[in-house]
Each structure stands twice: as C-alpha cells, then as structure tokens.
N, C-alpha and C positions, 0 to 999 in steps of 0.2 A: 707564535700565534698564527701565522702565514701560512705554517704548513695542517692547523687544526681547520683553520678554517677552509683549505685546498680538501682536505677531505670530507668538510660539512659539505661543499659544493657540490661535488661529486654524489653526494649521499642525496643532496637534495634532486639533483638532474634525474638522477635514476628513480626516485618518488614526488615526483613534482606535481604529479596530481592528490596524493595522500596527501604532501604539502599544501597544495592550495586548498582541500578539503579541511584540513586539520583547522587553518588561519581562517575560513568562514565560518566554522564551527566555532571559532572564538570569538567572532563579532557577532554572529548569533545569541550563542549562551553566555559570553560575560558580558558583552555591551547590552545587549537585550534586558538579559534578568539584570543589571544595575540600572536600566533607566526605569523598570519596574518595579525596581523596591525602594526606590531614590526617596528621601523625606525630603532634598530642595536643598538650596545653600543659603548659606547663614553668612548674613555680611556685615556683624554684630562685630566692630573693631575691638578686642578686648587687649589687656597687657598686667598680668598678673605681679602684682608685687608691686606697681607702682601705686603712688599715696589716690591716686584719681582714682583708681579701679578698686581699692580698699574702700574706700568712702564707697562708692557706688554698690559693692556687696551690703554691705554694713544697712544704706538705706533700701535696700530690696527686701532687707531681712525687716528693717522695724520702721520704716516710712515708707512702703510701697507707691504713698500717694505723689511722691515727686523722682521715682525711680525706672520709670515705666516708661515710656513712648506717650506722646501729645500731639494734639491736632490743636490749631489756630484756625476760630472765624472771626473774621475782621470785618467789621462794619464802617465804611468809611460815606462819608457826604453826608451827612447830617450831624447834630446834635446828639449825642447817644443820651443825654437826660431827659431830653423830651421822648424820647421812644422807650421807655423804659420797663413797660408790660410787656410791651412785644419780643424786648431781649430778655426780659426776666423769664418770658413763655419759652424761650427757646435754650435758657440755661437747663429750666426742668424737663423740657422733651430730650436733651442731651444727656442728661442722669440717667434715662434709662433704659440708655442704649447695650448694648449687649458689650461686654470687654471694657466699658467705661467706670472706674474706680472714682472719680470725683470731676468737676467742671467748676473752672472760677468764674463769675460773675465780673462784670469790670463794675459792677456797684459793691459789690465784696469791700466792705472799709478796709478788714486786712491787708490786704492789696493796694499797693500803689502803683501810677507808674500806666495802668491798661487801659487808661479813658485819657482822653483830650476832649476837646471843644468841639472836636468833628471826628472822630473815629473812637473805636475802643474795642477789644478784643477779648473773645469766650475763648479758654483755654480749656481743651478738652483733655482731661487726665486718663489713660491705660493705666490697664495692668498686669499689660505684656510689651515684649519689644515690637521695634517699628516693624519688623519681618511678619511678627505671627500676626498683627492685628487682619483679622477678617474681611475681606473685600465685605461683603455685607454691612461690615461694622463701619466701614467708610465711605459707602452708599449711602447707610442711613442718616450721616453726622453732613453729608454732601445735600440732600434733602430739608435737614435742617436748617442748613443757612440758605440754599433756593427760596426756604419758604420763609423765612424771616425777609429777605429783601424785597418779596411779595408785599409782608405785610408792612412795609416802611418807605412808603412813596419818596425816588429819590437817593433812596439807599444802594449802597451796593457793596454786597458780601462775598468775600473771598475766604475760602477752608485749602488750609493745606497745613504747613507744620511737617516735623520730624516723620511723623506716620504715615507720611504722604511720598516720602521721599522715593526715588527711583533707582535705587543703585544697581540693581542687575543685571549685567550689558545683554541687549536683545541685539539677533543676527539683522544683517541689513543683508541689501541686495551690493551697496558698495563695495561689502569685504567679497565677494565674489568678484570684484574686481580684479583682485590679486591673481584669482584661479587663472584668469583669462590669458594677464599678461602672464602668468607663467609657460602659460601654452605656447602663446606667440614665439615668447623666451626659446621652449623649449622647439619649437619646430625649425625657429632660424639655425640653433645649434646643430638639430640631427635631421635636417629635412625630410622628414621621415613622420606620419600622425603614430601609427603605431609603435614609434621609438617615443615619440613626444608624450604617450599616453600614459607610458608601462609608470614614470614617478607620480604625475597626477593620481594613480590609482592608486599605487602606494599610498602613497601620502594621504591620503582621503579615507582609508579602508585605519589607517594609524591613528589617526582624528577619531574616527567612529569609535575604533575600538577605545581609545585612548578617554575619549569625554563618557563613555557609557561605564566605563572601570569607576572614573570619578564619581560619578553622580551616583552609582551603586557603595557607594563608600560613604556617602554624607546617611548610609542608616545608622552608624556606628561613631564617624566621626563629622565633626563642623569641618566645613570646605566654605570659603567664600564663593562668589560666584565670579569674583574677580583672577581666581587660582584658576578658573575651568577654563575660563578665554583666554588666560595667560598657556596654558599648559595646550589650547589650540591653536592659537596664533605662532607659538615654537611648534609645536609638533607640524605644523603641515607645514613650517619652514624649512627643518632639519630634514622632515621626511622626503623633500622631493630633492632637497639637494644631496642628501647621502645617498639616494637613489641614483638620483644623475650621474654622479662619480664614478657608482659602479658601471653605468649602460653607457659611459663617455667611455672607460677603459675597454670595454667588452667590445666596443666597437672598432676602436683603432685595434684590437689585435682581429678581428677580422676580415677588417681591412686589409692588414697585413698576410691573410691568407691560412690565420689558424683553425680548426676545426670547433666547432661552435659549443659542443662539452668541453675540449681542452678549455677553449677563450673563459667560458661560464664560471670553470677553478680556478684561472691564474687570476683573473679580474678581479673575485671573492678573496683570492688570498691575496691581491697585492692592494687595490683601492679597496678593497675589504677591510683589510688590515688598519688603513688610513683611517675607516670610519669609525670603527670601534675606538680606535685612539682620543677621535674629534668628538664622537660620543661619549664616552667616558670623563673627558674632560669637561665639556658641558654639563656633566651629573653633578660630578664631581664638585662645580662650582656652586649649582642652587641647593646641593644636599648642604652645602656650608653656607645656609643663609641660617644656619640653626644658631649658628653663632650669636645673632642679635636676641635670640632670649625672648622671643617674641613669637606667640601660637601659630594668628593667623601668617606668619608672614614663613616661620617654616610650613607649614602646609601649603601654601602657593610655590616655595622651593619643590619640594616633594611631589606635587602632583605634575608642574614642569617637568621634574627628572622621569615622572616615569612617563609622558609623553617621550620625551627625548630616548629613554630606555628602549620604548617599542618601537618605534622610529628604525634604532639601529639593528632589532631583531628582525623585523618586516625586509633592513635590508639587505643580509645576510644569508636571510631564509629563503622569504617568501617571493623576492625579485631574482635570485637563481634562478627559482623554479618557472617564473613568468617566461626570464629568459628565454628556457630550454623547449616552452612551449612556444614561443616566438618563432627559433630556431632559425632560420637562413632568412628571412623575411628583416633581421637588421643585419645582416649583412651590407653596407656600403654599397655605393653603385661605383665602378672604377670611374675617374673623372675622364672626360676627354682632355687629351692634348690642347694644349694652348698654340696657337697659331704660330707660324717663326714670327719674332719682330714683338709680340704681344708679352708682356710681361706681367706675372699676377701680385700686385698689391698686397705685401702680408706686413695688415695692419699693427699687429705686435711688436714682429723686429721694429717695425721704426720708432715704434714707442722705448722698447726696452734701451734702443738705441738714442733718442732722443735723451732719456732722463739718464743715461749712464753717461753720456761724452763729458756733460760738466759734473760730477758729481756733487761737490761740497757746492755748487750754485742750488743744484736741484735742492740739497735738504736744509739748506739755511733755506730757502723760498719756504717749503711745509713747512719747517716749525714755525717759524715766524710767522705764518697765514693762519697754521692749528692753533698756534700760541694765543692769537689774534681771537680766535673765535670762541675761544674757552674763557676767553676772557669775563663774559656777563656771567657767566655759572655761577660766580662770587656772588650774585645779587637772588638767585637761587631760593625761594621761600618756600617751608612744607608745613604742611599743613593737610589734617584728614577733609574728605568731602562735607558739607554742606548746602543751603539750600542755595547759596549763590554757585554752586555747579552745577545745578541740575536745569537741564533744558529747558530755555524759552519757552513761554506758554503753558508748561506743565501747573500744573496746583502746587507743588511746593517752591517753584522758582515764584508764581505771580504772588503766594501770602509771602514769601522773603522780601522780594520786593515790595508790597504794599508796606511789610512793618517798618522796612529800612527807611520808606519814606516819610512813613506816621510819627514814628516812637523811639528812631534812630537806630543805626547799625546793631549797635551791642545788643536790643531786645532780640536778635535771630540767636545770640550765642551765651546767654546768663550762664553766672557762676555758679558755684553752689558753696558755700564755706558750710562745712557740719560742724557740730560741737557736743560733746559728748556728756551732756548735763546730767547724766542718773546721778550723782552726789548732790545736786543742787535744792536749794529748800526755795528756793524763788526761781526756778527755770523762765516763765514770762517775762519776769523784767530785766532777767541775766540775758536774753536774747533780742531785747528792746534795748541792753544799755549796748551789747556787741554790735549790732547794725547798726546804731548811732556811730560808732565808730569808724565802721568798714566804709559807711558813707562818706566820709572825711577822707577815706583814701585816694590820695591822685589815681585817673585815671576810670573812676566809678562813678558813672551816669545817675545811678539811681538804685536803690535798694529795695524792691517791692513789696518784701518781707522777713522778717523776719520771727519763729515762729520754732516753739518746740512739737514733736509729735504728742499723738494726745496722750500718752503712755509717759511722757516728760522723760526718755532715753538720752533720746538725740533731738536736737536743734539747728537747723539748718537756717541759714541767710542766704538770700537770694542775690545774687550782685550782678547788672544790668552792667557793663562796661562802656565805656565811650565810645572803643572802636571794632569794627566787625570783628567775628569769630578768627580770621585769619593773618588780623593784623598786627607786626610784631608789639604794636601796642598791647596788643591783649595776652601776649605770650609774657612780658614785662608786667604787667597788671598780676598773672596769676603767681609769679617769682615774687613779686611786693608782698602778696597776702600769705602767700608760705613764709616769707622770712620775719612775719610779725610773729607766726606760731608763737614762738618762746616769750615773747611781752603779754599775747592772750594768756600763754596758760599763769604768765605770774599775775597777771589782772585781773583775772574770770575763774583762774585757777582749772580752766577746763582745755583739754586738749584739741585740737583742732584740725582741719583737712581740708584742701581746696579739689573737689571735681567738678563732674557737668562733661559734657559733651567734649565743651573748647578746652578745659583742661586735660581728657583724654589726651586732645591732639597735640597738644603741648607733651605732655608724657611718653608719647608716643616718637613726636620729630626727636625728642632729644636722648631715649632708648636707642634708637635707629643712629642719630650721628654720633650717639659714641659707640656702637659698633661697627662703624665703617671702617674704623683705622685697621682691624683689627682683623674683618673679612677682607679689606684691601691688603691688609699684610699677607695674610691665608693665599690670599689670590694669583700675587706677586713673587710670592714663593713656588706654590704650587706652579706656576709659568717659568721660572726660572728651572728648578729642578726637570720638571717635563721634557723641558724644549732639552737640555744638556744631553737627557739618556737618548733622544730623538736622533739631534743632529751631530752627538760629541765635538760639541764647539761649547766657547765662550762666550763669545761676541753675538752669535745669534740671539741665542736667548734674552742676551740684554737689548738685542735691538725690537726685538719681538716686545717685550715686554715694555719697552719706551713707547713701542710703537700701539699699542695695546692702553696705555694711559692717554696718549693722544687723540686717539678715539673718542676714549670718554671723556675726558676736558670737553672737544669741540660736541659731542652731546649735548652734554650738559648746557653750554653756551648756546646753543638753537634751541633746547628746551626752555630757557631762561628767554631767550630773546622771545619766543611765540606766548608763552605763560604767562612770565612779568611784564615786560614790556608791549607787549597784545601783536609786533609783528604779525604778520599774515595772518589772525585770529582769526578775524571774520571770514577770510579764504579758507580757511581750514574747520571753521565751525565751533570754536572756541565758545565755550559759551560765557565765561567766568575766568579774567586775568587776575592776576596779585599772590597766586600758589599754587604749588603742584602735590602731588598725593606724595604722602611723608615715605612713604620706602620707593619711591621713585629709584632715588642715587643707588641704593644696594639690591634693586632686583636687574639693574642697568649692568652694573659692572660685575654682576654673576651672567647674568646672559651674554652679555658681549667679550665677557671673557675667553667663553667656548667656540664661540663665533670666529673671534679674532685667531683664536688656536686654529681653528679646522682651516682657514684663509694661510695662515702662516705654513703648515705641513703641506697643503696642498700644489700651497706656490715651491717652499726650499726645500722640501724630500727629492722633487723633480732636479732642480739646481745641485745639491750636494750629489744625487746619483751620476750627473754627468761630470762632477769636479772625482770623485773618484775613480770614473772609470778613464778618465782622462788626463787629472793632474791639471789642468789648464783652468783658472777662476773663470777669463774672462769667456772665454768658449762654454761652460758651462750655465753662467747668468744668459749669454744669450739664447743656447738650446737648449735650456731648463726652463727659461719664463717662453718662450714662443708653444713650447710640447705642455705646457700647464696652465697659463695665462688663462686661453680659450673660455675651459671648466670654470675658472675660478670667477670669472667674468659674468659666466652664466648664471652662476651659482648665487654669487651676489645680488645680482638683477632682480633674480628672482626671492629672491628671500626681503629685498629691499621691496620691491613689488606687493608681496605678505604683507608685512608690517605696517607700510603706506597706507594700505585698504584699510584698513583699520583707525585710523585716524578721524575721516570727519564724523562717521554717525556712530563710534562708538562711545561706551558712557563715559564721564567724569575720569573714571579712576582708571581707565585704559586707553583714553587718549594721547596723556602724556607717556606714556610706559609707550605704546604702541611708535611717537612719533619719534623718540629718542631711540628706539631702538634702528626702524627707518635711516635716521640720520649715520647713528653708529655703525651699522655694518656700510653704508656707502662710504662713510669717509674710511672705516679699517679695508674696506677691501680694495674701491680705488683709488685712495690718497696715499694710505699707509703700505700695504701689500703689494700694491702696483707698480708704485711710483719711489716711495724711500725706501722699500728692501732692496730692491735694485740698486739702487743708486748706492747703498751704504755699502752692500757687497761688493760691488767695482770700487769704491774706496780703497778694502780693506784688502781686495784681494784673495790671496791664500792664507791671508791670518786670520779670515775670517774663521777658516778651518780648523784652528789651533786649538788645541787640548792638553794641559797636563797631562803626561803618561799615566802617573800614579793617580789621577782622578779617572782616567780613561780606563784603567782597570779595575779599580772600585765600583764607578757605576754599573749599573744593571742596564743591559744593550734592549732597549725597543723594536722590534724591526716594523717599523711602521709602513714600510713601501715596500712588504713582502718580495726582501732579499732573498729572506731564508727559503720561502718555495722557490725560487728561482733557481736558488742554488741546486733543489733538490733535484729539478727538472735539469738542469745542464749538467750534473753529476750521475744519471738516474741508469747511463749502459757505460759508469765510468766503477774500475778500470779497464772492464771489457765487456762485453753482454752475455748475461748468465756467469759473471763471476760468480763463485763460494769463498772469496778468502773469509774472513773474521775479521781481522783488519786488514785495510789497506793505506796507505800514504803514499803521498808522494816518493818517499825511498825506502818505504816497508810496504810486502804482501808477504800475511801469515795466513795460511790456511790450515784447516780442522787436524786436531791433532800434535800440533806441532809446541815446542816448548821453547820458548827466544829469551835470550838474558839481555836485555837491554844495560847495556854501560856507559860509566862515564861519567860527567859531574852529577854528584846527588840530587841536585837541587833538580837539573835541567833534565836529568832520570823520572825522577817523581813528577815533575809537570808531564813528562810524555804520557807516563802509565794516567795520570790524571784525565789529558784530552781523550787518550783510546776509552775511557772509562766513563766517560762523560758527565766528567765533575766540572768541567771550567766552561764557564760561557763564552770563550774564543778558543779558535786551534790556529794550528799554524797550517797555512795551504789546503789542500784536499783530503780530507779523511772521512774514511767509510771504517764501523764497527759492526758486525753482524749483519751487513750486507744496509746498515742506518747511517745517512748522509748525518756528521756533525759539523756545529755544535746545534743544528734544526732538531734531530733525536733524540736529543741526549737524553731527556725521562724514559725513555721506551729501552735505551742502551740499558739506563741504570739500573731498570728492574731485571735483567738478565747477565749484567755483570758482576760477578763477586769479586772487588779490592779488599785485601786486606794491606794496613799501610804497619802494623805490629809484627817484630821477629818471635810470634809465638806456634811451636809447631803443631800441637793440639787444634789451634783455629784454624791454622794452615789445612792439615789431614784432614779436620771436616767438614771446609770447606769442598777440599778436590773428591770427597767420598760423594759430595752429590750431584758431582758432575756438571757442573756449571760447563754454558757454551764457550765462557771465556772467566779465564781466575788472573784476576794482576796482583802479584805482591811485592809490594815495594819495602826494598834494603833484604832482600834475601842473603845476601851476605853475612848481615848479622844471626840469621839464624842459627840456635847450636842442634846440634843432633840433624846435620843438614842430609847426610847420606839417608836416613829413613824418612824423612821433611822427601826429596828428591826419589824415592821410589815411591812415596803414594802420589806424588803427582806423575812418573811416567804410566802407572798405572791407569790415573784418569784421562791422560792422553789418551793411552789403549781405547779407552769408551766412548772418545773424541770431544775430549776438553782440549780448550786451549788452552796456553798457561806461558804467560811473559810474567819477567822479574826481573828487577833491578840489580844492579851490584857496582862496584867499585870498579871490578876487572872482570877479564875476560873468566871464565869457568869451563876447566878442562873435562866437568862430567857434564858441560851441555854446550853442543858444539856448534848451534848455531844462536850467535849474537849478532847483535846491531848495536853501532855507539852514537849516541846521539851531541852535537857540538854543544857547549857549554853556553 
C-alpha cells in the first residue's frame, strides 16, 4: 500500500491544481445538487419484524384513527364542565383543520381518564407522522387553544404532544467551539497559521461534501437527521486528525532537510499508509452495526462510514496537493541554540519515564480507577426520546409536563393492546369484557378505552400505565400484557399485540441489547486480528483490545453518572435524566473502536519501528512515545475538543452519543494509550514482541508505517546506479540473457525461485526482480514473470517461445526430453530471456549455478 500510495502522491504533486479543481467540483456538483434534491430526514424510529411495529402497520392499514401522530390541548385552572361550549367550540374548529383525521372531546363518554375537576384534554388525531404534519397545520391547532383560553377567563391552555416534538438537531454557535479550539490546538502544535489551517480546511470542505452527499440521498432513501450530525460530528473529527498526521510527518521530514515533493510522497506513503489503516478500521466498525437488524440504526452506520471514507480520500488526495502548493512556507524555522547551563523541558520523556519506572503500580492504579468508573454503566437505562427530552420551554416539553402533572406520568406514554376481532359476532362487548381485564393488570393506571374500529377488524385498548414512558416499570408493564397473549387468545379466543410508542422503545432497547454481544464479539475479533497482521505480536493486540473495553466501560459510567444520576446535568444542559437513547451503547463501541485503533497504531507503529531497528524494548518505548506522543496528544485534544462542543445545545438524541464519545477518546488516548501501553510494554519487554513463527507466516503483513517505500527509497541506486541485472541479491546478480540452475535442498530451491518471482510476501535480505524492490513489487514482478513449478516440456517451450523478461522453472531436473526442453530455452536467452531452474545438482550443460543453504 506504501509504495501505491508513494506514487498517488507524486501524481497528485505534479496535478495538484487539476486536484484541487477536481475536489471543488465535487462540493459543488454532489453536495450542491444533494442539498437541492434533498426531501429532509425522517426521524420515524421504525424496527421491522418486531410484534410493536406489526401492530402499528396492521393499524395504519385498518385504524388510521389511532395510528398517526397527535397533538394535546390541555386546559388546566378551571372546571372543564362548566366551560363546556367553549371546548366543545374548539373540538369542532379542530376537526377541520387540514391533516386532522379525528379530535377526542374530554366529554366524549367513550373516553376515560382526559377530564378531572380542573383540567382535561382535546386530543388532536393526524393522519400522518409527527415529521410530515404541516407547520400550517400546527399554527392552526396553536391558534386554537390561544383562542380557547381567550374565551375561558382564568384558563390556561397548553398544545403540544408527539407532533410538536423536536427531534432534529439544529447547528448552534457552541459546536463551533470545537473549530476554535482545534485551531488553538493546532497552532500550539506547528506554530505556524497556515500549517494550522491546511486540516481545518480539510476537514470542513469533508463535512460540506460529506452532509450534502447525505441529504442528496434522503430522495431515495430515509436517513434520520440524527445519522447526518452523527456522520458530521466524526467527519470533521477524523478529518482534521488524519490530516494532521500527514502535515505533522511532512513536517518533521523537512525539518530534517528533505525536499518538499520528496517529503509530500514519503509522508503520504508512510503516515498515509497509517490513515488508511485507522480509516478502514473505523468503516469497518459502523458498516458492522448492520448486525443489530435494525434500519434506522445501519443507516447512521453507513452514512458515518462514508463521512469517515471521504475524510481519508480528502487525506490522501486532496492535502498532498495543498501541500505542494504550500510548498517551503511549512518548512520549520531552525530553532535557536539554547543557552550553556539552560536545559529544555521535554515534557513526554518524563511522562513516558514517570509511568514506566514502576510499572505493575501504574496499571493496577488505571484499572482499578477505570474499573471504578465503569462501575454505574450497570445502572445504564435506554430508552427512545420523548417529550420528557425535549427542551425546556419548548411546547412538547411544557404539554409533557402540564399532563405529568394533571393526569400522571403514564398519560405522556399509553399502550395500545390490539386484538384482532374479524371472527367475532360481539366485537363491543368482547372489547369491553378485554379492557375490564387489562384494567386489573398491576401496573395500569387507567384504561381510557376500549373500542373496535368501525369496520369491527381490529380492536385496540388503550392502557394509560403508572409509570412514565421510560420507566423500567413500564418496560415490565408491556412484558406482563405480552405474556398474557396466550390466556387472551384461550379467553377471547382472539389474538393479540402490545405497541404504541413506549412499546416501540421497549422493542427497540432489547433488539439493540441482544446485539451487542455479538457486534462486541465482531469488534473484538476484528481488533485482535488487525492489531496481530499490524504489529506481529500477541500481547499487543490483547492489550489494545483490553485497553479498548476500558474506554468503554468508563464511557459508559460518565454517561450513566450525567444521564441517570443527573451529575453535572444542569452544567451540561441535560434536560431529562432517568435514560439515554437505546443504541447509545452500540454506536459508542463502533466509533470508539476506530478511534482507540488509530490512537493504538499511531502510538506502537512508532514503538515497534525503534524495537526493530534496535533490538533494545526499553530504548524503543522511550524514543517511540517521545517521536509519536506529541501527534497523538494533539490528535486527541482535538477530536475531544469536537465532540465536547456538541454536548450542551445539541438535541436529545446527540447529547449523550456526543458526551460519551468526549469522555471515550480522553480516557482511550490519555489514560489508556498514554499511560497503560507504556507502562505494560516496559513490563513485558521484548515479549511483547513475540510471535509464533508459523502464525508469523500465515498472517498477511500490513505495512502500516510505510516500510515498504522506505525500503524502496533506500534500495532505489542499490546494487549500483543504473544497474540492469534481472535479479539481484544479496549473493545473486543475474543479468539479461543469462541461464542459472539454482541447487540444492528442493524445498529451500523452490522458496528462492518463489521470492525472485514474487509469490511470497517476505524475502530474505535485499532483493531486486526486474530492476522491482521486493516483496514492495511483487504484483508488478508477477505480471511479467512466467514460473512454471510442472516438469512438463510442451509448457516449458511455450512459455520461453514468448520470451518472457524472466522464466523460473522449478524441479527442472525432473524434466524428460531435457536436451530439446534446454535448447528452446538457450534459444530464448539468445532474444534475452532470462531463465533460472531448480535441480538437485549441479548441471554440466549450464554452467553457471548458484546453491542456495537449506
């Protein structure tokens, strides 16, 4: 990959203007024409296949009148029977409102349950969801009750309800917070504005394009609007940090005194390399939230990943070419000399140095402190948004609260029990005996009706619960009346279903927690495998991936402590404690999965490069974290900085997402990454480094810290400038023409002809095929090498008939008819083939061999 992308750089330096034309032509024409064909996001929680969202088709289809979206006017401070024209006048101005399918009267006998002594409540029936209803439509139903508490001296009416709700997060001027301190961030890092600028712009131009793709996509498909803040809150995190990576390497190599194209390819191929890794891995995690079986919730996977996707194309592409227009302007200023006597403070080594002298002190302290803080997550309650989450003073939080006061919690979250009476010869009194029933059930407030459609299909009963929509009460309530199912149907003989809103959310938390295990297994794996082909260790990986659950635990427990427990609520602008949004936990531990990855490679790629070129563990942890720290610091800061902004004025269902995530990358990058990979690696030493052999050659080698162009750049006038051998090695140069019988053990024969041929993904020492540094070439080797590994001479002769640059055949010795096999290849010599073959022994008709050690 190191060395494709060493050549994208290159490609892009030399068009770096067509490049940056090309990248505003794509925020033009895709983000442009997708915010112009956009229909809007749909924040319609739906979950197919479960018994809630059956019922709730089923009555869309033949009860439209309780399937729809509803507004609430509540009339509290009076008597509502003595006002009784005046709400009767304003039930029939309510009927014929434009989207309004029906309106209950709280004098409606049907109805129980919406009058008291001093309040009672019009319930205004849609029929559409809460998204489509018509500002118009809820102007007019707002005017309504204005003018009803006109006409009722004393009164005072409150409209809001489900159609009122708020759910789709508006931009604040706070989340531009995060911009700012990135800036700050980044100018302490490279004191430098137009060093500081080059990610912010990235990352900003990634966002544009990235939310305009989105919303151009909701013609075709539903996108919540919670997917689009989520997919910009990661994109302009990922994008300024993948950017940084590459303009933190770019710089130290000119620093170093490299020329400002070379610096622009090494930098793309080696922190290049890094990011595609760290990006891929983050795709990789949200594309696997498909796992939970759940629409909305892979589409907010999906439209994350492709934030995250363009992220790492923008960084790749589009910040070479900024680069190269930059050009000597980041160049580094050489520092001045520090005074004799003056010593400069480098705050890392004494860090690295601090947490490594005691080692097992430092990581018994983190677990035990993470262990500690992961603690309350146990107490953890999900639950979907409602009117108790929507901001103070809004109209669906003040009618939530006026009913919770009036009529009690459960009236913001009724049941719906359906029952599916078309066999029935008495539907009215079969649904009058059923609600007499349901009523009897612990945990049911009150039954306001019960009632077939007028078609006599279905029958629905209304169930008013004890306790609010989010309360595990209510979650126990809807498990009671599903597990009566089977006594209804021998009772009523009718089959039955519990939805409604608060059963969604029920259906919802426990779809979502029984795929956690399962995306946690997915996660755990995928981290384990990754990290091994990475760093070829054992031990990493598992500490990475401990260190990676650690994270989330103490999440989770800061999430719990601000959400359940209301900790710094009010400091934080909490507006509703007792739950948090049900796929919290699984869009937490796919994003901070990817996160924790790019923290982990960025810190121990640097760490292992110095333990190999040196052999020495502990010389390596401390000039691996001092040359990587820095980045990783800044990286963090600012991604922590992102997410933070997002917390106080963003909506309901992005706050807690927004502050857990906040919390997760501060504690993965400086608790976990900082602090216990250090420390664990001085532990272990050079076993951290350990590897099964025969796993070491199995796996498939990553080069994630662009080895392999390195390699290619310090091999590039090797073994001399303007060589033409074919191959070279360390103890072989074959040039054009020439025919070499490689001997000796079969085995250790056939692996050689294999690396010259570029089948194996390791060689041994220094080797060039075709003038191609392997094992960095070997696809480029392989389309112009013919191995034949068969003693057949027909494939042999026409193979060398077409003159290949280079022919290996291995076990040539077994061939028969070897004397005519042996003049069509000196033949293709003649035309300048080259041509190596194995054998046993030496061979007196080809006189120069090479034997290679067993």
């Amino acid at each position: 990959m190191s060395s494709a992308l060493h050549r994208l750089a290159l490609s892009v330096v030399r068009h770096r203007g067509r490049t940056l034309v090309i990248w505003l032509l794509a925020l033009l024409v895709l983000a442009g024409g997708g915010l112009l064909i956009a229909r809007g996001t749909d924040d319609a929680f739906t979950i197919p296949g479960s018994e809630s969202q059956q019922a709730l088709d089923t009555l869309k289809r033949v009860f439209p009148e309780v399937s729809g979206s509803s507004a609430q006017i509540v009339i509290t401070g009076v008597d509502p029977a003595g006002e009784r024209a005046a709400i009767t006048d304003a039930v029939r101005a309510a009927e014929r409102v434009d989207q309004v399918i029906t309106v209950i009267s709280p004098f409606d006998e049907r109805f129980k349950g919406n009058r008291t002594g001093r309040a009672a409540i019009i319930t205004v029936q849609f029929d559409v969801a809460f998204m489509d209803v018509k500002p118009a439509t809820k102007a007019t139903i707002d005017k309504i009750g204005t003018d009803l508490q006109g006409h009722i001296p004393g009164a005072t009416t409150t409209v809001g309800g489900d159609a009122y709700a708020d759910r789709v997060p508006k931009p604040s001027p706070i989340e531009g917070l995060g911009l700012v301190v990135a800036l700050i961030v980044l100018l302490i890092t490279f004191g430098s504005l137009v060093a500081a600028g080059l990610p912010l712009l990235t990352a900003i131009l990634g966002v544009g394009l990235s939310v305009g793709l989105l919303y151009g996509v909701t013609r075709v498909v539903t996108v919540p609007s919670t997917a689009v803040t989520l997919a910009m809150m990661l994109g302009l995190a990922v994008g300024i940090d993948y950017a940084l990576f590459l303009l933190s390497r770019h710089r130290d190599q000119l620093r170093d005194g490299l020329a400002v194209t070379d610096s622009i390819a090494r930098a793309t191929a080696t922190a290049g390399s890094a990011v595609v890794f760290a990006g891929l891995t983050v795709v990789i995690a949200l594309v696997g939230l498909v796992v939970a079986g759940i629409p909305f919730l892979t589409t907010m996977g999906l439209c994350a990943a492709v934030a995250v996707a363009i992220a790492v194309l923008i960084a790749v592409t589009l910040m070479p070419a900024l680069l190269a227009l930059a050009g000597e302007r980041l160049r580094p200023r050489v520092r001045k000399e520090k005074k004799p006597g003056k010593r400069r403070i480098d705050v890392y080594a004494r860090w690295v140095a601090a947490v490594t002298r005691r080692p097992v002190l430092t990581i018994v302290v983190l677990l035990l402190g993470l262990g500690a803080l992961a603690l309350p997550a146990t107490e953890l309650r999900l639950a979907l948004p409602d009117g108790a989450s929507e901001a103070p003073g809004s109209a669906a939080r003040r009618t939530y609260d006026v009913i919770t006061a009036e009529f009690g919690p459960g009236y913001n979250g009724p049941l719906l029990v359906t029952a599916d009476i078309i066999a029935s010869h008495d539907p009215v009194g079969l649904m009058n005996r059923l609600g007499a029933e349901i009523a009897k059930v612990p945990g049911v407030a009150l039954v306001p009706i019960a009632t077939p459609n007028p078609r006599a299909e279905i029958g629905i009963v209304q169930v008013v619960p004890a306790s609010a929509p989010d309360s595990p009460d209510t979650a126990d309530l809807v498990a009671r009346l599903r597990a009566l199912a089977p006594h209804f149907r021998a009772e009523y003989g009718v089959p039955t279903a519990v939805t409604g809103i608060t059963a969604v959310g029920v259906d919802v938390s426990a779809r979502l927690g029984g795929a956690l295990v399962p995306f946690g297994i997915l996660v755990v794996g995928l981290s384990l495998v990754l990290l091994t082909m990475v760093f070829r260790s054992i031990a990493v990986p598992i500490k990475a991936t401990v260190g990676y659950l650690l994270s989330v635990g103490a999440a989770f427990g800061v999430t719990a402590l601000v959400f359940q427990r209301g900790w710094l609520a009010a400091e934080l602008n909490v507006a509703h404690t007792g739950s948090v949004i049900s796929f919290l936990p699984i869009i937490l531990m796919g994003v901070l999965f990817g996160l924790a990855m790019d923290y982990e490679v960025f810190l121990v790629a640097r760490i292992r490069e110095e333990y190999v070129h040196t052999g020495e563990a502990r010389h390596a942890i401390d000039t691996g974290f001092r040359a990587s720290a820095p980045v990783v610091v800044a990286a963090a800061a600012i991604m922590f900085a992102v997410f933070a902004a997002f917390v106080p004025e963003s909506a309901a269902t992005v706050k807690p997402i927004a502050l857990s995530l906040a919390v997760g990358v501060f504690v993965d990058a400086f608790l976990v990454r900082m602090t216990l990979v250090p420390a664990v690696l001085a532990l272990l030493g050079a076993r951290a480094w350990w590897l099964p052999a025969g796993l070491d050659r199995r796996l498939p080698s990553f080069d994630v810290e662009g080895e392999g162009v390195t390699r290619e750049l310090a091999l590039a006038d090797w073994p001399e400038p303007g060589a033409t051998d074919v191959v070279a090695t360390d103890r072989l140069r074959v040039g054009p023409g020439e025919i070499v019988n490689v001997v000796g053990d079969p085995r250790s024969a056939s692996a050689f002809l294999l690396a010259v041929g570029g089948r194996v993904a390791r060689v041994p020492g220094r080797m060039k095929t075709l003038g191609r540094v392997l094992p960095q070439r070997a696809a480029e080797v392989r389309d112009e090498v013919v191995l034949i590994r068969r003693p057949d001479p027909d494939a042999i002769l026409a193979a060398a008939a077409g003159t290949p640059p280079l022919l290996l055949i291995d076990g040539f010795d077994r061939v028969p008819d070897r004397a005519a096999v042996l003049a069509g290849l000196r033949s293709a010599a003649e035309r300048g083939s080259t041509v190596l073959i194995t054998g046993r022994a030496h061979d007196p008709e080809i006189p120069t061999s090479i034997e290679v050690p067993a």
